[in-house]
C-alpha positions as CSV (number, residue, x, y, z in Angstrom):
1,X,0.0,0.0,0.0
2,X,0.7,3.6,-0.4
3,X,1.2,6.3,2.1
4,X,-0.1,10.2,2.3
5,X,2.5,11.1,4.0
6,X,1.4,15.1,3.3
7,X,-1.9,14.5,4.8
8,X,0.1,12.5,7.5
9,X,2.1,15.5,8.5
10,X,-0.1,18.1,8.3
11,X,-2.3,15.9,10.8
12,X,0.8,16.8,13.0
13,X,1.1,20.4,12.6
14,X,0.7,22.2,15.6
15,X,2.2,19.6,17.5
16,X,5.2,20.2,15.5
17,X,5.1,24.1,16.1
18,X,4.7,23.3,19.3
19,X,7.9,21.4,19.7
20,X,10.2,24.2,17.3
21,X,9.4,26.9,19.3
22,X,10.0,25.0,22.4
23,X,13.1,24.4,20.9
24,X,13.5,28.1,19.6
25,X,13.1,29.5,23.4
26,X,16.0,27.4,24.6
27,X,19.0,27.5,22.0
28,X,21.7,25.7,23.3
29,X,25.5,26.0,21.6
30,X,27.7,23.2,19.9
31,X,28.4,20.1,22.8
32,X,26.3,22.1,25.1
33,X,23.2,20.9,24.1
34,X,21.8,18.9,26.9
35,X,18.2,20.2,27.4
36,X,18.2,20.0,23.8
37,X,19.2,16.4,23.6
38,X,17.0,15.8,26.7
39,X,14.0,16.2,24.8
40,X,14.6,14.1,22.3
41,X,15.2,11.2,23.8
42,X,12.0,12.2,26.1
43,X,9.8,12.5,22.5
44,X,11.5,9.5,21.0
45,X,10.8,7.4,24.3
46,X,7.4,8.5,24.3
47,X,6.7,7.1,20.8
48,X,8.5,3.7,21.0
49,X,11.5,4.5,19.6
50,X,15.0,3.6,20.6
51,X,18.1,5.3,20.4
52,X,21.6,5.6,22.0
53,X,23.4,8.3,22.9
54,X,26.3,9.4,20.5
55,X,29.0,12.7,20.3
56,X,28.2,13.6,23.2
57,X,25.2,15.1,23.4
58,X,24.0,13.7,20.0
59,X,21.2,11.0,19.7
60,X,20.8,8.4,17.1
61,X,17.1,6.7,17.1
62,X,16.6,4.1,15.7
63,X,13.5,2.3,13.8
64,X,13.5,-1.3,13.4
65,X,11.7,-2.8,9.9
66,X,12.2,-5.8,9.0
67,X,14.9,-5.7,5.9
68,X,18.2,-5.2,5.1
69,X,18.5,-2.1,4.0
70,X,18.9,1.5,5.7
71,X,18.6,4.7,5.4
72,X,19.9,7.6,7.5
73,X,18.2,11.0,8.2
74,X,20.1,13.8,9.3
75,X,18.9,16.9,11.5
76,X,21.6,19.4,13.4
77,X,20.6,20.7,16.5
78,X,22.8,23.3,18.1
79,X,22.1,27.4,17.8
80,X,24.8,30.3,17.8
81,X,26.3,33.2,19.9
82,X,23.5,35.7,19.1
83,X,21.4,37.9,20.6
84,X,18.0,37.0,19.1
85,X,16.1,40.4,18.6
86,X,12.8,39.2,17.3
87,X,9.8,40.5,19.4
88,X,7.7,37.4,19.1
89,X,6.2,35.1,22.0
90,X,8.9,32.6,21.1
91,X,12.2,34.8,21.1
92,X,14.9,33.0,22.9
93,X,14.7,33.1,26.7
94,X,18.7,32.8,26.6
95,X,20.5,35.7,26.7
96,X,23.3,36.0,23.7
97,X,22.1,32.2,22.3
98,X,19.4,32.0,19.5
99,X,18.6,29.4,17.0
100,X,19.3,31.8,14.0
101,X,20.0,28.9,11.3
102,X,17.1,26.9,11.7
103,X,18.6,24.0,13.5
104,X,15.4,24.0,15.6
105,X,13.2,23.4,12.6
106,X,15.4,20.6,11.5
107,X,15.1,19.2,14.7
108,X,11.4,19.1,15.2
109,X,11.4,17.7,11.3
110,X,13.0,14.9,12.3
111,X,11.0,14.3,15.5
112,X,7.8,14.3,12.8
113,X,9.8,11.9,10.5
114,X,10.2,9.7,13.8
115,X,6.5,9.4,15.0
116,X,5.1,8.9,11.4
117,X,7.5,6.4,10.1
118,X,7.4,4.7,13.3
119,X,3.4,4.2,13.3
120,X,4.1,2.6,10.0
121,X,7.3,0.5,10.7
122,X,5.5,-2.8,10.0
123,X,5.4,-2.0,6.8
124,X,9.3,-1.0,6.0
125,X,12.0,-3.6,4.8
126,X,14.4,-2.0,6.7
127,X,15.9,0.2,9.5
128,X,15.9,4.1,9.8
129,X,18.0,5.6,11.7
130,X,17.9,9.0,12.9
131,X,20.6,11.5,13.4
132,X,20.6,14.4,15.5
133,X,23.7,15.9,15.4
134,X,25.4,18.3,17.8
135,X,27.8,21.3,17.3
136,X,27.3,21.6,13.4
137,X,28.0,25.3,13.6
138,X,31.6,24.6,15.2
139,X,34.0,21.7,14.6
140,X,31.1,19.5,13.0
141,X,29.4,16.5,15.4
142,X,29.0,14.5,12.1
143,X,32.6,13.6,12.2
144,X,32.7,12.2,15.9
145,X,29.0,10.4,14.9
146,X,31.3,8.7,12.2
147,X,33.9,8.1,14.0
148,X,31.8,6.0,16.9
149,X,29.8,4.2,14.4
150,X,26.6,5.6,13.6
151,X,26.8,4.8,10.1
152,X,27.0,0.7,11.0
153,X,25.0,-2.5,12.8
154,X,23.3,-1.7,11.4
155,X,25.2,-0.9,8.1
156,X,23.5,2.6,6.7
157,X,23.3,2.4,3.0
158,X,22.4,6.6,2.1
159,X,22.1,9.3,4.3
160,X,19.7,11.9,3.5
161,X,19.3,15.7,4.8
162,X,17.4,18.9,4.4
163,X,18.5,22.9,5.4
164,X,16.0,25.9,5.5
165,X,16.2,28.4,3.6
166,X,15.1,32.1,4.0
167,X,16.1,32.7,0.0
168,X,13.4,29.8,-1.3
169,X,9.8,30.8,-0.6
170,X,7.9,28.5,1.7
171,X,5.9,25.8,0.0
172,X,9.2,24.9,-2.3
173,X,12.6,23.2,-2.3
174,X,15.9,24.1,-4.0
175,X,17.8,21.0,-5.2
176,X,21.7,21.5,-6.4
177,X,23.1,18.2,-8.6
178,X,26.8,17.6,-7.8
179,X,29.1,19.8,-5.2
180,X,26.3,22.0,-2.7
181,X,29.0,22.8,-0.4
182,X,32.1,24.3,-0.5
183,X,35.3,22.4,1.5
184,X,36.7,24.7,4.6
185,X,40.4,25.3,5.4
186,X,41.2,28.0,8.2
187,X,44.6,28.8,8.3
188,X,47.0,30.8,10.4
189,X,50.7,32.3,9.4
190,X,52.9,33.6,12.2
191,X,55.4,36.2,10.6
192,X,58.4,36.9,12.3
193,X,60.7,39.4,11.6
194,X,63.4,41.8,13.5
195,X,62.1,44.9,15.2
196,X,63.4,48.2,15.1
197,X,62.6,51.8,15.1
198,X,60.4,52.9,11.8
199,X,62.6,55.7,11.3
200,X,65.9,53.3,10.2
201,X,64.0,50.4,8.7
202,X,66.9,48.9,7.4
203,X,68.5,48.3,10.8
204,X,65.0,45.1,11.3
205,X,63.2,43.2,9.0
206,X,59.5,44.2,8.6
207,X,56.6,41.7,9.1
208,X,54.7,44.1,7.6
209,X,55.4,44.5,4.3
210,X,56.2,41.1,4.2
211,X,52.9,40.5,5.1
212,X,51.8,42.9,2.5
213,X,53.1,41.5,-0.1
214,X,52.2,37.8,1.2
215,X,48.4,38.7,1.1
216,X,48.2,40.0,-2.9
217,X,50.0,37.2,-3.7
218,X,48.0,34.9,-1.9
219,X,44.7,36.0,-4.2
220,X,46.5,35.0,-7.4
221,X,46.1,30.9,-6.5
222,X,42.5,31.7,-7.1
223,X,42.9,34.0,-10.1
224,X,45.9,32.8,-12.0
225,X,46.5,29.1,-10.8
226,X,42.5,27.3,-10.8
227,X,40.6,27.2,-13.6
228,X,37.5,30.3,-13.8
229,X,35.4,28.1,-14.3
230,X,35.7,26.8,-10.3
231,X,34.7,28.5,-7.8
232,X,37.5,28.9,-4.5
233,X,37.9,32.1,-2.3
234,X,41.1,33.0,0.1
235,X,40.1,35.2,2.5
236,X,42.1,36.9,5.0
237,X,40.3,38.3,7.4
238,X,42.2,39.1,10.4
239,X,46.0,40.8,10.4
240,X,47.6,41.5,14.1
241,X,50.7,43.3,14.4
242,X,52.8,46.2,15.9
243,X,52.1,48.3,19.0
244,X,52.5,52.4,18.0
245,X,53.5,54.2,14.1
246,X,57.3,54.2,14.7
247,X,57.9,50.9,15.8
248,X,58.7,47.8,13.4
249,X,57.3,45.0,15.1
250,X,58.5,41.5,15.8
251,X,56.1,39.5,14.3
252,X,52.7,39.7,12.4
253,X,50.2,37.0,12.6
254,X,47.6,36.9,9.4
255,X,44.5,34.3,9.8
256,X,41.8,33.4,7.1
257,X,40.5,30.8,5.0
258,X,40.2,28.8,1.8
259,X,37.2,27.0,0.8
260,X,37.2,24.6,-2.3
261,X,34.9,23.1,-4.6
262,X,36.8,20.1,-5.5
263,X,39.1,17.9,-3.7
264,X,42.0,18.1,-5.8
265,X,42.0,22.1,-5.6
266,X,41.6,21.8,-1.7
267,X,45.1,19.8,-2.3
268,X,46.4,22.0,-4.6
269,X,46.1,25.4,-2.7
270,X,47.0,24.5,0.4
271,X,50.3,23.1,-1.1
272,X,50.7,26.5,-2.7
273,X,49.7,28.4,-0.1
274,X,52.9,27.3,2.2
275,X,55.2,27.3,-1.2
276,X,54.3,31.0,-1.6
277,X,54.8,31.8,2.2
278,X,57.6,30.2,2.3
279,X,58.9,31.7,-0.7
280,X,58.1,35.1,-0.2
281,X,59.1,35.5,3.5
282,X,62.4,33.6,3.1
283,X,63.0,35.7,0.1
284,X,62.1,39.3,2.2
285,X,64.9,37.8,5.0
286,X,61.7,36.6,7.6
287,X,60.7,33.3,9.2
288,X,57.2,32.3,9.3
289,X,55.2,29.3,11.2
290,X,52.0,27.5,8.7
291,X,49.4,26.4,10.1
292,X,46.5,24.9,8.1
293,X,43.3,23.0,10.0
294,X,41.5,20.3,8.3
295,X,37.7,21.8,8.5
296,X,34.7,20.8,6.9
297,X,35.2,18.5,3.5
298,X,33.0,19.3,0.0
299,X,29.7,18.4,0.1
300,X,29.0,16.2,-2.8
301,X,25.0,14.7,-3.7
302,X,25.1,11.5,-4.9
303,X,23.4,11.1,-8.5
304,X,21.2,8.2,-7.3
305,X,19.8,9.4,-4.3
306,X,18.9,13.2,-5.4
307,X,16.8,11.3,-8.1
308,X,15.0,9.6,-5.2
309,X,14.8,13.0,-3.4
310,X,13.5,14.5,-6.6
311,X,10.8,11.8,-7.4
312,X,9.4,12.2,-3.8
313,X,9.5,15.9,-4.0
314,X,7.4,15.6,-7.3
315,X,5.0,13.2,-5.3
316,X,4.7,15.5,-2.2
317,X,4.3,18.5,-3.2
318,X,4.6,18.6,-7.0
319,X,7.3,18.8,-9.7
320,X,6.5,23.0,-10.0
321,X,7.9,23.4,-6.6
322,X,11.0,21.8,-6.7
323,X,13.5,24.5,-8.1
324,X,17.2,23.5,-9.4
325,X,19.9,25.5,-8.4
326,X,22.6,26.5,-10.6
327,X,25.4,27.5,-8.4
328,X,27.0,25.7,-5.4
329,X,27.6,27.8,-2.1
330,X,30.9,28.6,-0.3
331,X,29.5,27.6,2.8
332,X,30.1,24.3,4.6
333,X,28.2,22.2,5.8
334,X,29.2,19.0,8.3
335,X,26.8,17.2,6.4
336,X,29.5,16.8,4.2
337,X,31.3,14.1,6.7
338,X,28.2,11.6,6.4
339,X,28.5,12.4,2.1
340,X,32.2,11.3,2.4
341,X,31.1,7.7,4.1
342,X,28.0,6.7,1.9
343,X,26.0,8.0,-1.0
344,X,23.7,11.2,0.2
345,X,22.1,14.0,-0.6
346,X,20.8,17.2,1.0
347,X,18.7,19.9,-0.3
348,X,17.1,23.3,0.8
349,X,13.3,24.0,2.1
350,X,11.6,26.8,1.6
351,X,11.1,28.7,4.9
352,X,10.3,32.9,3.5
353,X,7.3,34.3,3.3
354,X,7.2,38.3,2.8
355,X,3.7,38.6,3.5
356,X,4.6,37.4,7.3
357,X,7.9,39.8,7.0
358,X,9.6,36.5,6.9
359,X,12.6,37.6,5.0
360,X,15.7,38.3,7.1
361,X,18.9,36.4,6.6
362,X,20.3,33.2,8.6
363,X,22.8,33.7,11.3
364,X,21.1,37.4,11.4
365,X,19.4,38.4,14.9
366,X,16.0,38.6,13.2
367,X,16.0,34.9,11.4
368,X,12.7,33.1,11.5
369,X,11.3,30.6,9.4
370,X,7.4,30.5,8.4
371,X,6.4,27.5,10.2
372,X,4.4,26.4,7.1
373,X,7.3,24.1,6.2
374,X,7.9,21.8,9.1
375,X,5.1,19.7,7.7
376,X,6.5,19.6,4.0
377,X,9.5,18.9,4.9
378,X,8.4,16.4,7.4
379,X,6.7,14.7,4.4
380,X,9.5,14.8,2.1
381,X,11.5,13.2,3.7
382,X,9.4,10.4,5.3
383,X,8.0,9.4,1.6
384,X,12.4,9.3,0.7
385,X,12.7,7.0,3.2
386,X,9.5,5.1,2.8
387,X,10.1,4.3,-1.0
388,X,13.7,3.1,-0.6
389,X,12.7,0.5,2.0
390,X,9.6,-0.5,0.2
391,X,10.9,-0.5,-2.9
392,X,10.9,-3.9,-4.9
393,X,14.7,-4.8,-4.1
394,X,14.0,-4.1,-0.5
């Protein structure tokens, strides 16, 4: 048999606004989540469905078909550093915290995936398994999920997941085929030079001009070494050096970062990057420390999966909502970490509406989302999962 899983989840509305702005009153940062995760495991308890605890304060429920295959479902949970300024009845009640990404939304999506698929387990060849994952807006939960084994026993075969977004009007989905996300590289370069007074410049060795000269050249990777046609962006955004206008400094420390579309330019330009440093600051008569952090990875959607995403988008809510985007975004995404393990794919729901004045920008201090969407996207992705583990090969 067949599912409405629209009519399903509308059923569930308000009990699903309920739970986000519960969740939007209480924002909790990255490992700090414990109310958060708290609730969860209340909700999933209540409804019969197991989990364990993972990443700390992550949770992974679990819903048993009968079947070999399964499917993951992703949903982040933490908030930011931000003072939310909305002046609504569910503004955060914690001072300089807000959920200004929509990680609440995400959350109380995948609490509605977990009661409906759950009342219908019977009928599933397989096992869901449901990821709530902490600290996405810092160093990434995903990759400590990974790492204890969410992704086996049992052995996930896709992982699926969704993002709001204020840019798509509500009612809609955006859908990118290949890279979505860029890879993340933060970097820091420690010049160090010989001080002196500015007014006999040749008696030192000045960290910053070298440092001057370091950052143009640090732009032409992107414009002269990578081809146009792929986007990549270094950015430096922080330069610290020097104490008063006549005095040459010691040492000048430069921070920024790279973000990739492809993993062989993530190689690439972090090998050039300490060539060029190297280069230029031996050849200005300075020393200089490199350090490069391994951030985020690309985010890549699998060709199989975003056809499955696609067909139950079409079914949901029809094939004149789902839009296709052209171009990828430099933002990361730790979503990225479950892409690198097994085939995936993640997409954008529509959450503006200006008519509500539902317009401002994520990680701004008047984000919302138009609460119109919890239910589509609750939907969407419980007819993903419920088609792959009823399908024929099941």
């Amino acid at each position: 048999m067949d599912r409405d899983f629209f009519s399903m989840a509308q059923s569930i509305k308000e009990e699903l606004i309920g739970i986000r702005r519960d969740f939007h009153r209480h924002p909790e940062l990255g490992y700090e989540e414990e109310r958060t995760s708290l609730k969860i495991k209340e909700f999933l308890k209540k409804i019969g469905v197991e989990y364990i605890e993972t990443a700390g304060t992550g949770v992974c429920g679990i819903i048993r078909g009968k079947g070999n295959k399964t499917i993951g479902i992703r949903a982040d949970i933490d908030g930011l550093p931000l003072e939310d300024n909305k002046n609504c009845s569910y503004s955060s009640r914690v001072k300089g915290k807000m959920h200004a990404c929509g990680h609440d939304a995400h959350t109380t999506i995948l609490l509605g995936v977990a009661k409906i698929l759950n009342s219908v387990k019977h009928e599933l060849k397989g096992t869901v398994k449901l990821f709530f994952e902490p600290a996405e807006e810092t160093t990434g939960g995903a990759k400590l999920m990974v790492k204890e084994g969410v992704l086996e026993n049992p052995k996930v075969d896709r992982v699926i997941g969704l993002h709001v977004d204020e840019n798509i009007e509500v009612g809609n989905i955006g859908v990118k085929l290949g890279v979505v996300n860029a890879a993340s590289n933060p970097f820091t370069i420690k010049i160090k030079g010989v001080g002196a007074h500015g007014a006999r410049p040749h008696m030192g060795v000045d960290p910053i001009v070298i440092s001057s000269h370091l950052i143009l050249s640090l732009q032409e990777i992107i414009s002269r070494e990578l081809p146009p046609t792929d986007p990549a962006v270094i950015t430096v955004g922080s330069i610290h050096g020097g104490t008063a206008q006549n005095i040459i400094p010691e040492e000048v420390v430069i921070a920024g970062t790279m973000r990739t579309m492809r993993t062989e330019h993530r190689e690439y330009v972090k090998k050039r990057l300490r060539e060029i440093t190297s280069g230029i600051v031996g050849s200005m008569r300075g020393k200089c420390e490199i350090d490069i952090e391994e951030s985020y990875p690309c985010l890549y959607n699998d060709d199989d999966v975003i056809k499955d995403i696609l067909k139950a988008a079409y079914k949901e809510i029809g094939e004149e909502h789902v839009k296709m985007l052209e171009s990828p975004s430099m933002g990361v995404e730790s979503f990225a970490y479950f892409s690198m393990e097994r085939p995936a794919a993640f997409y954008y729901l529509g959450c503006r509406n200006e008519s509500k004045n539902i317009i401002y920008p994520a990680h701004g201090s008047l984000f919302d989302i138009d609460e119109d969407c919890l239910p589509i996207g609750v939907s969407i992705q419980c007819r993903v999962a419920y088609d792959f583990l009823t399908s024929s090969d099941s």
